[in-house]
LUMSE-138433 format. One record per residue (C-alpha): y, x, z; residue in three letters; residue number from 0. Coordinates in pm, 1 decimal. Last residue first. Example, Ala and Ser with C-alpha at 12.3 -4.5 7.8 and 13.67 -1.06 7.14 Angstrom:
// residues 2
-106.0, 1367.0, 714.0, Ser, 1
-450.0, 1230.0, 780.0, Ala, 0
***
This chain:
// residues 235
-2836.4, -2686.1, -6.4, Unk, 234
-2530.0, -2471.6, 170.5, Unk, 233
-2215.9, -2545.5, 26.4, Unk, 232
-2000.5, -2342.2, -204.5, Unk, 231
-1656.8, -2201.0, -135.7, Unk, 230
-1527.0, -2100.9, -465.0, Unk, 229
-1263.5, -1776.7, -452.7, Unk, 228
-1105.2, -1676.1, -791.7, Unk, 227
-1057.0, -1376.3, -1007.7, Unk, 226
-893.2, -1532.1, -1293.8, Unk, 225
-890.6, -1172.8, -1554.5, Unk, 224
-502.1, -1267.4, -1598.6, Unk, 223
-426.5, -1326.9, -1233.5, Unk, 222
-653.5, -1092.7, -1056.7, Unk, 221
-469.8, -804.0, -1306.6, Unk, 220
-130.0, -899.7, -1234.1, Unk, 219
-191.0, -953.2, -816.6, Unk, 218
-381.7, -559.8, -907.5, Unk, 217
-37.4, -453.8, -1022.1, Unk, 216
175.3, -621.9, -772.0, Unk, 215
-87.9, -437.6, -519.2, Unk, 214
16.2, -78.3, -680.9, Unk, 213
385.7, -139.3, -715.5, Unk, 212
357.2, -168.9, -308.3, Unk, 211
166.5, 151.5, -281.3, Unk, 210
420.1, 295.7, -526.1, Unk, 209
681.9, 198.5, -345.9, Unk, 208
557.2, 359.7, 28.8, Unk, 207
483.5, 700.4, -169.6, Unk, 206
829.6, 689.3, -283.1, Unk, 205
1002.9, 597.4, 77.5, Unk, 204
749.5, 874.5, 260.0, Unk, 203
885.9, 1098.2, -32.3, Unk, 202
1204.6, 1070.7, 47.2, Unk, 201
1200.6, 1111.1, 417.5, Unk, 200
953.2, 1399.6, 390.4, Unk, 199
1244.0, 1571.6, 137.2, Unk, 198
1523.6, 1488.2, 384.9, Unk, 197
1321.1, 1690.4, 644.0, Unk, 196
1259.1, 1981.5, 433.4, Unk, 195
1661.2, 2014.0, 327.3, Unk, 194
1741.1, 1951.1, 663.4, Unk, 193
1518.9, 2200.9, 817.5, Unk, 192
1655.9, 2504.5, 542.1, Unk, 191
1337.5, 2619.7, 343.1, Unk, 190
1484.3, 2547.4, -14.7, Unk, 189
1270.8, 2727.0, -240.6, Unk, 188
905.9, 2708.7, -84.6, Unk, 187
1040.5, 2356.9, 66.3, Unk, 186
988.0, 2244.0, -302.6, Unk, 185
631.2, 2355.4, -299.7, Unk, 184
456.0, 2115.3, -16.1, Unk, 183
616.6, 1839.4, -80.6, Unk, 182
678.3, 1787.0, -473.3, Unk, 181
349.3, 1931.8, -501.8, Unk, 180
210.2, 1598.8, -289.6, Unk, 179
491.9, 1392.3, -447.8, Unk, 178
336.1, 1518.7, -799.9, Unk, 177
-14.5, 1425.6, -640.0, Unk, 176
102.5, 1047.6, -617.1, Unk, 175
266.7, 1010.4, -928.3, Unk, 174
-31.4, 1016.7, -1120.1, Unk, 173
-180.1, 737.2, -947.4, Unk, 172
100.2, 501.1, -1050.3, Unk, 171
1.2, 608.3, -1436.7, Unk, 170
-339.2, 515.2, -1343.0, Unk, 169
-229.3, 166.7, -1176.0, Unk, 168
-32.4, 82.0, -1558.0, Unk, 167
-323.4, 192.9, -1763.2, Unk, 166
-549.4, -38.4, -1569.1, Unk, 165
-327.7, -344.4, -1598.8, Unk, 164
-245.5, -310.8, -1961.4, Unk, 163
-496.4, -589.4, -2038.8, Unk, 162
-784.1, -603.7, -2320.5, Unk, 161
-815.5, -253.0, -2506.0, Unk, 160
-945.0, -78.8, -2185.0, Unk, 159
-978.6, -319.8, -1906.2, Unk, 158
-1304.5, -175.2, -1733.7, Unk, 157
-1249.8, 164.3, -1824.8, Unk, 156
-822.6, 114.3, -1707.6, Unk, 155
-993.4, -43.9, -1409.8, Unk, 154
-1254.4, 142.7, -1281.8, Unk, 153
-1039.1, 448.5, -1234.1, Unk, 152
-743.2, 243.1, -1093.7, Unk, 151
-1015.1, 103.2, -809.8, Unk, 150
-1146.5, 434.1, -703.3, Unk, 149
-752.5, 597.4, -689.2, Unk, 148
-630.4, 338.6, -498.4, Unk, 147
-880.0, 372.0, -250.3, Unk, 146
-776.4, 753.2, -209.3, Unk, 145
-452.5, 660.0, -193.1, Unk, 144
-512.6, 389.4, 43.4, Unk, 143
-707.0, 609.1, 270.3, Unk, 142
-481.7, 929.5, 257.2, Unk, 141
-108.4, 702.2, 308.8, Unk, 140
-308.4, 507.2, 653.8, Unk, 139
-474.3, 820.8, 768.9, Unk, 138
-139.7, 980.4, 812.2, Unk, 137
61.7, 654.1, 887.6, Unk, 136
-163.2, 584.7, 1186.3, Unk, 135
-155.6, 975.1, 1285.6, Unk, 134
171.8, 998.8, 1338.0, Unk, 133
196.7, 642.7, 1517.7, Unk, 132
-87.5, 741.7, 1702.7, Unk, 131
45.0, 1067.4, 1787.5, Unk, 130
368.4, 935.7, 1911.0, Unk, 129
209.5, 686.3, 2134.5, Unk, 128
42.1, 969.7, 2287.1, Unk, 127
343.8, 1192.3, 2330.6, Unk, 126
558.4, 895.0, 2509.3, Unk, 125
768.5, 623.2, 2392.5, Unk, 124
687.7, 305.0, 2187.4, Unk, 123
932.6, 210.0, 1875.5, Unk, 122
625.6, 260.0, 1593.0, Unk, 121
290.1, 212.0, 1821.8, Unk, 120
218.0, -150.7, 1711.8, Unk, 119
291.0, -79.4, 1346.2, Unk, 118
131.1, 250.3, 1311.7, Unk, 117
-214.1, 116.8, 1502.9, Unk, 116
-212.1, -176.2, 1275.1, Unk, 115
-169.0, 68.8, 950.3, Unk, 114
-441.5, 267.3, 1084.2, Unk, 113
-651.6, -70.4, 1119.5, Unk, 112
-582.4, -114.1, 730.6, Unk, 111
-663.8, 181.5, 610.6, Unk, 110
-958.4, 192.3, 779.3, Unk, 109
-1072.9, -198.6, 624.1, Unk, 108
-991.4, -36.2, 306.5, Unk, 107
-1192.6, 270.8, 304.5, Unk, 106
-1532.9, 51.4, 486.2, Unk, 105
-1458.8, -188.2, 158.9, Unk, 104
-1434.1, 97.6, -92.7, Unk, 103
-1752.1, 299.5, 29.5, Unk, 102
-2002.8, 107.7, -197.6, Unk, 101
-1741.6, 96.1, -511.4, Unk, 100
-1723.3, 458.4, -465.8, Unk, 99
-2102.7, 485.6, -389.4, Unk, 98
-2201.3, 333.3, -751.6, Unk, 97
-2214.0, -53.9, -852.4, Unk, 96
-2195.3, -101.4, -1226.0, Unk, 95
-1865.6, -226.2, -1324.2, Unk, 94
-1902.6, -536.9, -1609.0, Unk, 93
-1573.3, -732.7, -1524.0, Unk, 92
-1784.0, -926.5, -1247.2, Unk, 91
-1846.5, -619.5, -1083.9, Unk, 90
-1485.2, -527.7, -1098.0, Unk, 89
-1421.0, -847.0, -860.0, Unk, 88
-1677.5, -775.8, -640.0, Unk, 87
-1570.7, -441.8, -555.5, Unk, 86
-1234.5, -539.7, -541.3, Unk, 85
-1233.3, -830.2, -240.2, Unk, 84
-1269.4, -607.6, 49.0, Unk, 83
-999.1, -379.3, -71.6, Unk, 82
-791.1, -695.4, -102.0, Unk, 81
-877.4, -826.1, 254.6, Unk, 80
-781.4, -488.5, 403.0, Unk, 79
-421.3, -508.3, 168.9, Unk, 78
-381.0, -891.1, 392.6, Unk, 77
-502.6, -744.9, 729.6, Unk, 76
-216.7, -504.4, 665.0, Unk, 75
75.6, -736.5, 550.3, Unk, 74
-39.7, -941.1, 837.1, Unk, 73
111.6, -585.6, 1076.0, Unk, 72
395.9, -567.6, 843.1, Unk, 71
597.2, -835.1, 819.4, Unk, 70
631.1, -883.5, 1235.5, Unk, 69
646.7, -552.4, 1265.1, Unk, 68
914.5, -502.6, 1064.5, Unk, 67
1123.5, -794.1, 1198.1, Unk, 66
1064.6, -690.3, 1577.5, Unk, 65
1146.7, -288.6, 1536.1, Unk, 64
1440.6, -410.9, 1296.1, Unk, 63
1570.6, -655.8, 1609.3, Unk, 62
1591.3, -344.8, 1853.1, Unk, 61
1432.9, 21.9, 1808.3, Unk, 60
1210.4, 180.8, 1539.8, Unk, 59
1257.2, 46.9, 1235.2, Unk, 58
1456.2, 243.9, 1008.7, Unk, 57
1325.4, 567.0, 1185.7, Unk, 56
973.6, 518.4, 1076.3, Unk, 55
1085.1, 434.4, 708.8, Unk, 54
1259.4, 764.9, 722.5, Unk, 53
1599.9, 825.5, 727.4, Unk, 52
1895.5, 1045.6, 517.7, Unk, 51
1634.7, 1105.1, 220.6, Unk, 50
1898.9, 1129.0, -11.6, Unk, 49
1691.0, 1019.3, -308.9, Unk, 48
1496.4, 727.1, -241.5, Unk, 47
1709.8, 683.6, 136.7, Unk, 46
1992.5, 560.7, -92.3, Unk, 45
2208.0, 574.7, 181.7, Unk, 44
2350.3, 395.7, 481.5, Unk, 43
2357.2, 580.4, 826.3, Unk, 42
2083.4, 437.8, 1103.2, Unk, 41
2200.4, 285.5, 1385.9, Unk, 40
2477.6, 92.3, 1326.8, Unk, 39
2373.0, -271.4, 1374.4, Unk, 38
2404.5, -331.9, 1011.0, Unk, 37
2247.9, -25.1, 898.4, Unk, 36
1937.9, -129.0, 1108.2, Unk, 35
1940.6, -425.1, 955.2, Unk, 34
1962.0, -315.0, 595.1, Unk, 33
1682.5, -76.4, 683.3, Unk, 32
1474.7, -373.0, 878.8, Unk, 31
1484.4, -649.7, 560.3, Unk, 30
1422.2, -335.2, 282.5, Unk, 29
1098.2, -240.6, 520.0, Unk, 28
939.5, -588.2, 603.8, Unk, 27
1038.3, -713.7, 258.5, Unk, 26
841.1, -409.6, 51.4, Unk, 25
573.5, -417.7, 330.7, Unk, 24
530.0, -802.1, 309.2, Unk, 23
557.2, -800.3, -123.0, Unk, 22
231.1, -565.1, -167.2, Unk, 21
-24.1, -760.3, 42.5, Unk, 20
175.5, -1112.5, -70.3, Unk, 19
109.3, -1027.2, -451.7, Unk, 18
-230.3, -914.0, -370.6, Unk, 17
-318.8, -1261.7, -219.5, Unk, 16
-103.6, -1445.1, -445.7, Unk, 15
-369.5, -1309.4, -715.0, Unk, 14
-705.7, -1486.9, -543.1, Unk, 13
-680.2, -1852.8, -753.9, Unk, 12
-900.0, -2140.6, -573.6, Unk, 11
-1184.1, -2252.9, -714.1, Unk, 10
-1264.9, -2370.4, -1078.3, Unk, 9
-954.8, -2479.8, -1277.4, Unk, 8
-988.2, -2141.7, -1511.3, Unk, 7
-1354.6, -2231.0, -1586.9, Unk, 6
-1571.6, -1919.6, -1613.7, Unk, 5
-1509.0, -1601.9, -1790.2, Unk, 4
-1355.0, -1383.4, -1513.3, Unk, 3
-1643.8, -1431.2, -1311.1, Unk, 2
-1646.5, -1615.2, -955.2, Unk, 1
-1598.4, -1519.4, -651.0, Unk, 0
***
């Protein structure tokens, strides 16, 4: 890759990249709700706020199943790529390597296997295939939060005064623990099963947006600091 202050026409521009590892969930999971609707077997709702299905649910049986898999399970080599990619990129902005931007890569590459094993479990019966799909969104949501966290932090230092980028994935970040509080205290007042189970549902949907606003905002901040990828043969 090459630094941000080199030749804009040199190599081959990485942003798409981002822009695609955000966009394919966001498609795979609007395109198999409004399916699912269609075909009857989910209710309609605004599932941000009512909560009346889970992502899971949306896409779990017949041509939904098929459509959001097919989106999603390239949509998670694609954000595996991206965490691959960062490290290098905020090195070239000035970052100093430390064990965060060490560990980022091994993160990313998890997060994106779990998010494999979620997809090619979700519609499968049995108690095992139920814990791996459990389990695969589990460790999916904790990895990329956490990775999301390492590469805001660096970014709003790195981009400070220059691009709006890093202020924008911090302020994403932020709304991550108030779903966690949101979860865990809310049922604390309203303890009825429907209530708590509406509340997971919504803030599966929220966690799954901000994930996806995250990526459009690193696709923003490849583009204007012109991370790109030249291929370079050997001497």
């Amino acid at each position: 890759m090459r630094p941000a202050d080199a030749a804009p026409s040199a190599g081959r521009a990485l942003w798409p990249l981002a822009l695609l590892a955000g966009l394919l969930p966001l498609v795979a999971t609007l395109v198999a709700y409004l399916v699912a609707i269609r075909m009857g077997l989910v209710p309609a709702c605004n599932p941000f706020l009512e909560g009346c299905v889970s992502i899971s649910r949306a896409a779990r049986h017949d041509l939904p199943n098929i459509l959001f898999r097919a989106l999603l399970l390239p949509a998670a080599v694609l954000q595996a790529m991206c965490w691959l990619l960062c490290p290098q990129w905020l090195r070239t902005l000035g970052a100093a390597t430390d064990r965060w931007q060490r560990a980022l890569p091994a993160l990313g590459v998890a997060a994106g296997v779990f998010l494999v094993l979620y997809g090619s479990f979700l519609g499968t019966e049995g108690e095992g295939y139920r814990w791996m799909r459990r389990y695969g969104v589990v460790f999916y949501f904790g990895l990329t939060c956490i990775g999301t966290l390492i590469v805001s932090g660096q970014m709003q230092r790195l981009l400070r005064g220059r691009r709006p980028e890093g202020r924008m994935a911090l302020a994403l970040c932020a709304l991550l623990p108030l779903l966690g509080l949101a979860h865990v205290f809310l049922p604390l007042w309203w303890p009825e099963p429907a209530f708590t189970d509406a509340l997971e549902n919504i803030t599966e949907w929220w966690a799954g947006a901000i994930f996806t606003a995250f990526f459009f905002v690193l696709a923003s901040a490849w583009r204007g600091t012109g991370l790109r990828l030249q291929l370079k043969a050997a001497a």
